[in-house]
C-alpha positions in Angstrom: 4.5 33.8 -0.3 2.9 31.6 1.6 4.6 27.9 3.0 2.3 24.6 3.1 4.3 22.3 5.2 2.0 19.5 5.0 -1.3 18.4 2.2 -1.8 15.5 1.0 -1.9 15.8 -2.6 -1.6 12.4 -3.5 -5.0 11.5 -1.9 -8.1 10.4 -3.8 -9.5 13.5 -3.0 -7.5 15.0 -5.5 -7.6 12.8 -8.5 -10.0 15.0 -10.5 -8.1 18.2 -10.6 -4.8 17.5 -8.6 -2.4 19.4 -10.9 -5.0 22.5 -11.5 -5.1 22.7 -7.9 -1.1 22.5 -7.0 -0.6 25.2 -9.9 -3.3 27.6 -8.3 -1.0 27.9 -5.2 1.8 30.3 -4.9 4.0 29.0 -2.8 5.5 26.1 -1.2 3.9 22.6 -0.4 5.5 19.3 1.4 3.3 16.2 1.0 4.2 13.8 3.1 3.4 9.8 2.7 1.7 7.9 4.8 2.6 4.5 2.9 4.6 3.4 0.6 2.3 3.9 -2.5 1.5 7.5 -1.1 5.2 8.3 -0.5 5.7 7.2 -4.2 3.4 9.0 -5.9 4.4 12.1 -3.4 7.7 11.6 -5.1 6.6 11.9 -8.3 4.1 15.0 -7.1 7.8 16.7 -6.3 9.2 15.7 -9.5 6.6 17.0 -11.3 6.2 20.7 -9.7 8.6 22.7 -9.0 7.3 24.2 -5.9 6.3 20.7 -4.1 8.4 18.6 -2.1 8.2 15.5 -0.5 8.0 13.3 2.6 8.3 9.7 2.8 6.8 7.4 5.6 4.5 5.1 7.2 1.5 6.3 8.9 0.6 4.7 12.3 -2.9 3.7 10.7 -1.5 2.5 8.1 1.8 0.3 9.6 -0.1 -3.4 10.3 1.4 -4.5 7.8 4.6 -3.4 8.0 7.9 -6.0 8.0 11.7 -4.6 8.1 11.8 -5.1 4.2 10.1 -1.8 4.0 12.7 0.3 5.5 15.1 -0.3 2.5 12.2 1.0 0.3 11.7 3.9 2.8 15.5 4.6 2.5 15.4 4.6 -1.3 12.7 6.8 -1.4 14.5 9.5 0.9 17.2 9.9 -1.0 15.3 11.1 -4.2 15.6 14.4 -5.3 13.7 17.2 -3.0 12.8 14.3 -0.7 12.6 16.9 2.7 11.8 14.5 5.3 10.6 11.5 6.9 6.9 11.8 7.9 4.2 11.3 8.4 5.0 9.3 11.1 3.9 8.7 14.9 1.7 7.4 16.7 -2.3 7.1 17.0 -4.1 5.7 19.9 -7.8 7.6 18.7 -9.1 4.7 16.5 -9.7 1.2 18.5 -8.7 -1.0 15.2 -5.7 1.0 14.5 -2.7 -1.6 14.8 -1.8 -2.2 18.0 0.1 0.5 20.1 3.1 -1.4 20.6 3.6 -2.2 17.0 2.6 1.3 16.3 5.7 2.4 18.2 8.2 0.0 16.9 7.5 1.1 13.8 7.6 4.8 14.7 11.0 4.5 16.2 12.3 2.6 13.1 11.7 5.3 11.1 13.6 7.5 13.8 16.4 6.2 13.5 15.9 5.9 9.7 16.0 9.9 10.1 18.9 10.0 12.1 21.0 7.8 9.4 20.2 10.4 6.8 20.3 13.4 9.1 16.5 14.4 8.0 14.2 15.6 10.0 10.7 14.2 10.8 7.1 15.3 10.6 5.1 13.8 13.6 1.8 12.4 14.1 0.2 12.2 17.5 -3.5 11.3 18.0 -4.4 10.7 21.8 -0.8 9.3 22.5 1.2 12.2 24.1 2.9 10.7 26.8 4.2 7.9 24.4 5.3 9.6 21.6 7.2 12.6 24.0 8.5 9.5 26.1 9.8 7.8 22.4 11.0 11.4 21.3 13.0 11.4 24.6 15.1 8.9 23.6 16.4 10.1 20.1 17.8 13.9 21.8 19.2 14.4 18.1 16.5 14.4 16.2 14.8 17.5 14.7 11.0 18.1 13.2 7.7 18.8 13.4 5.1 17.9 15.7 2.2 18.4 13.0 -1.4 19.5 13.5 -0.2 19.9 17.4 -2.7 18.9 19.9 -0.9 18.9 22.8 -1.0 20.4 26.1 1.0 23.9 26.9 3.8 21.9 29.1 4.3 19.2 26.4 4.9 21.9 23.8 7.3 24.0 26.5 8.9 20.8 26.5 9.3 19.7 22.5 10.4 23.7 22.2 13.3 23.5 24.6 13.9 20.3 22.8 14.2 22.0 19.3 11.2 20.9 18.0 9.0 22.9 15.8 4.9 23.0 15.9 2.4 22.9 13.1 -0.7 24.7 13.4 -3.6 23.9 10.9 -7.5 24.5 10.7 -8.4 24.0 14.3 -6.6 27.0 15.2 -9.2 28.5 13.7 -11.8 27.3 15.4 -14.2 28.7 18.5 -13.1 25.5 20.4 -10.1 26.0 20.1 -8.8 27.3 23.5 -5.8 24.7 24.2 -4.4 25.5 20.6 -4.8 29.2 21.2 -3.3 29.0 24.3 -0.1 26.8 22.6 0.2 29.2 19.7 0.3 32.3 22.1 3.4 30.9 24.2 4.9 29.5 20.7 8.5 31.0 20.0 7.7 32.8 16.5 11.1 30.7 14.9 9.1 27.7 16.0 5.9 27.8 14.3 4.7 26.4 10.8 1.6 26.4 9.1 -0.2 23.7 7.3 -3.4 22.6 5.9 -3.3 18.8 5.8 -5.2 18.6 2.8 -7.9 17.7 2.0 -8.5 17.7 5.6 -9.2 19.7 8.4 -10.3 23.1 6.3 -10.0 26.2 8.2 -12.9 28.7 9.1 -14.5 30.0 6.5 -14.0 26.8 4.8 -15.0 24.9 7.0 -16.6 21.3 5.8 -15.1 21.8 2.6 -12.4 20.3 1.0 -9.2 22.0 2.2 -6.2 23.2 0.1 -3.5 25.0 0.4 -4.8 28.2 -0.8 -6.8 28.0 2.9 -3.0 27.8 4.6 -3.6 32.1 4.5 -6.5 31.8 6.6 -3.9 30.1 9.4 -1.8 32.4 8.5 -3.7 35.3 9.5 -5.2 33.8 13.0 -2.0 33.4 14.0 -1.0 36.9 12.7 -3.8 37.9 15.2 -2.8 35.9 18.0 0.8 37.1 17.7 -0.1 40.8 16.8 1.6 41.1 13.5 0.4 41.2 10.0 -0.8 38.3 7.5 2.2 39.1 5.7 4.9 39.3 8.4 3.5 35.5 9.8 3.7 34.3 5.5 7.3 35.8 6.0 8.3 34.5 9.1 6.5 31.0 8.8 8.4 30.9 5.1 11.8 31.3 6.8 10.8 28.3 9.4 9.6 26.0 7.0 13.1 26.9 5.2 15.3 26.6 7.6 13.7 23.0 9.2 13.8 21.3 6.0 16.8 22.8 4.3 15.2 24.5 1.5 17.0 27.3 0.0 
């Protein structure tokens, strides 16, 4: 059985065959907001089937409008039933009219600390804004998560690792291009790895330019199988267990 840690499920992308598409999967999915209205409706995704959970956060490209009001939604909405995490949160420098950075990262740390109050852990976003987000992570030593879809260098993963941090490897991993995730992945403790899809997004090879799912999570599954020598099944296994124990699954 495989473990989704991260599709969107409440996007658009979805609404003509969301549910056929979630009961096709066997396994275990965590969507994770990116507003308010996404981290609803991933509530009610959760509710709804019993092998989803959720997440519930603000996105970076999606915080301009954010005001302190909306942490007492964000709270209510973590404390719902299968409710996992806090994510998907961060920070994202790669779009020019994304807010701007230093709101992005008052609003990022916010939500840390939101995850510290509940003692959840957090699913990160970081687009072109390493050295921020590992110098914000630097200052909340408690916390625990996921650096999603990591696109970091070696040394800044060595770092998040000795930290506690897990990594999530999606598509790109699966990619010719893909040298500096290859190269992560390789030196990767295997307790420390998850697997993802961020659906509909980011589709691995052979899927590639199509829309993604998490029936594609088995093609990460098995490049990192590969890069790890080990079978498709033991990395499902292993991955299964890490996705488990980080967000307290049983």
């Amino acid at each position: 059985m495989l473990f989704d840690t991260h599709a969107h499920y409440d996007d658009e992308a979805f609404d003509a065959d969301r549910d056929a598409v979630l009961a096709a999967f066997d396994g275990l999915v965590i969507d994770p907001g990116c507003t308010l209205d996404s981290s609803r409706a991933a509530v009610a995704l959760a509710a709804r089937h019993p092998h989803v959970y959720a997440a519930v956060g603000i996105h970076p490209e999606n915080c301009g409008d954010f005001v302190p009001q909306h942490m007492d939604e964000l709270r209510q909405l973590a404390c719902q039933p299968k409710v996992v995490a806090i994510g998907e949160i961060g920070l994202d420098y790669y779009w020019a009219e994304n807010p701007p950075r230093e709101f992005q990262q008052q609003v990022f740390r916010a939500q840390l600390e939101l995850a510290l109050e509940l003692d959840l852990p957090v699913i990160i976003h970081d687009r072109e804004a390493h050295g921020d987000t590992l110098a914000i992570v630097r200052e909340f030593p408690a916390l625990r998560g996921v650096f999603h879809c990591y696109s970091g260098s070696a040394e800044m993963a060595r770092e998040l690792l000795d930290r506690g941090w897990y990594l999530g490897f999606d598509g790109p991993v699966t990619y010719k291009n893909a040298r500096k995730t290859v190269e992560v992945a390789e030196m990767a403790p295997l307790d420390r790895i998850l697997i993802e899809t961020d659906s509909p997004y980011l589709s691995p090879v052979p899927m590639r330019g199509k829309r993604n799912d998490s029936r594609n999570v088995a093609y990460i599954a098995e490049k990192l199988a590969q890069i790890k020598s080990m079978t498709p099944e033991e990395m499902a296994d292993l991955t299964m267990a890490n996705g488990r124990k980080l967000f307290g699954i049983q």
